[in-house]
Each structure stands twice: as structure tokens, then as C-alpha cells.
Phi, psi and omega in degrees: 000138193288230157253189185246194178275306164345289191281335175279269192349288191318322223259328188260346171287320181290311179326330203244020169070033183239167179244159192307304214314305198297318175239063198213336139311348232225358196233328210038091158191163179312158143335273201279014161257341155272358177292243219312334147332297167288342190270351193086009178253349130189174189280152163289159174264145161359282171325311193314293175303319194279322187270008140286337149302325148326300170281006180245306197073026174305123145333122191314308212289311171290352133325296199269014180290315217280334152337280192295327166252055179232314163344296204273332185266331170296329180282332208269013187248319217287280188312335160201133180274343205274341195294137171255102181285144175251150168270133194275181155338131147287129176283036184297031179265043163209044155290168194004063179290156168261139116106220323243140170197101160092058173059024134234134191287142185304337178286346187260345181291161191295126136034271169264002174276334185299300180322327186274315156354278151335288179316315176283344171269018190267334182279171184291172167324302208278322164342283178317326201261341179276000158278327172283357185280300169282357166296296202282334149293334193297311198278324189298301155006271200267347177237000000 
């Protein structure tokens, strides 16, 4: 069975070293509504989903995979409601894989240099590129 939406969140949020608390700022939402994003006790909406793909960087074909076997388990629920689909086991075991970003894995940076990550991948293109423009005056400005 392929993953859910669930388990891919869990599985790319641990990959990428961040804690629900950093992206559930980064969401503007409680704690525990992305605690149940992951746990499944409910979806995300659609809008939700793509920019958490944005801050994770899930591959499109593994989004919509997880889609497509959602599918396949609501007609087998369709066809006999009595059938117990079973899920397999989350796999982390190529959780908090590194990385590599200037030679240190995004998990070893502090906190809050993470949180700003997080953040920037929330912006549009022209976003990224008019932050780096006042970044990089700010630092000619003052250093």
C-alpha cells in the first residue's frame, strides 16, 4: 500500500529535521491542527497541502500517489464496508536523512535559522527574490 497524506507529512517533516511546533508557525495554526494532519484525525485543505509540499519539497508523482491510493481504498470500503483495509507501518527508517545545505544538514542549524527556511519557502518566486535583495542590502548597509 502506497502512504497516505498522513504518513508522508510525518515522514518528510522528520526528514527535514523541523518539529510540528516550527511548522504549525509557519502555517499560522495551532500545534495540535497539525498534530492531527499528521495523525489523521483530519486533512488538510488542498491550499494546505500544496504549501506544505513547498516546505517539505515532496516530489508532485509522491503527493499525488498518495491520492490516487485513496482511491483505491474508499471503492474497496465502497464495495464491501465490512473489508478491513490494513495500513502498512510507518517506515522512518530514512528519516532525518541529510541535507546538505553549504555543508551543514538543515537539522543541525539552530532553530530558528530553520524556522526562517521554513518561512522562505512559503514565498512566491518574486517574494524569494525581493527578500534576497533587501537581505543582501541590509548586510552591504551594516557589515
Amino acid at each position: 500500500m502506497k502512504e497516505t497524506i498522513p504518513n508522508l507529512l510525518k515522514k518528510y517533516r522528520l526528514n527535514c529535521g523541523y518539529s510540528q511546533q516550527m511548522v504549525a508557525n509557519t502555517l499560522n495554526v495551532d500545534r495540535s491542527t497539525y498534530t492531527y494532519y499528521e495523525t489523521g484525525k483530519s486533512m488538510p485543505s488542498m491550499n494546505t497541502i500544496l504549501v506544505l509540499r513547498q516546505l517539505f519539497n515532496i516530489p508532485y508523482e509522491e503527493l499525488i500517489s498518495c491520492f490516487d491510493e485513496g482511491a483505491v481504498v474508499a471503492m474497496k470500503r465502497l464495495n464491501d464496508p465490512t473489508v478491513e483495509i490494513k495500513e502498512e507501518p510507518l517506515d522512518l527508517s530514512n528519516c532525518r536523512k541529510k541535507i546538505q545545505l553549504d555543508k551543514i544538514s538543515i537539522y543541525e542549524l539552530p532553530k530558528e535559522e530553520q524556522q526562517i527556511i521554513l518561512y522562505y519557502r512559503r514565498l512566491s518566486r518574486k517574494d524569494k527574490d525581493e527578500m534576497a535583495k533587501r537581505l543582501q542590502e541590509h548586510i552591504k548597509e551594516n557589515y
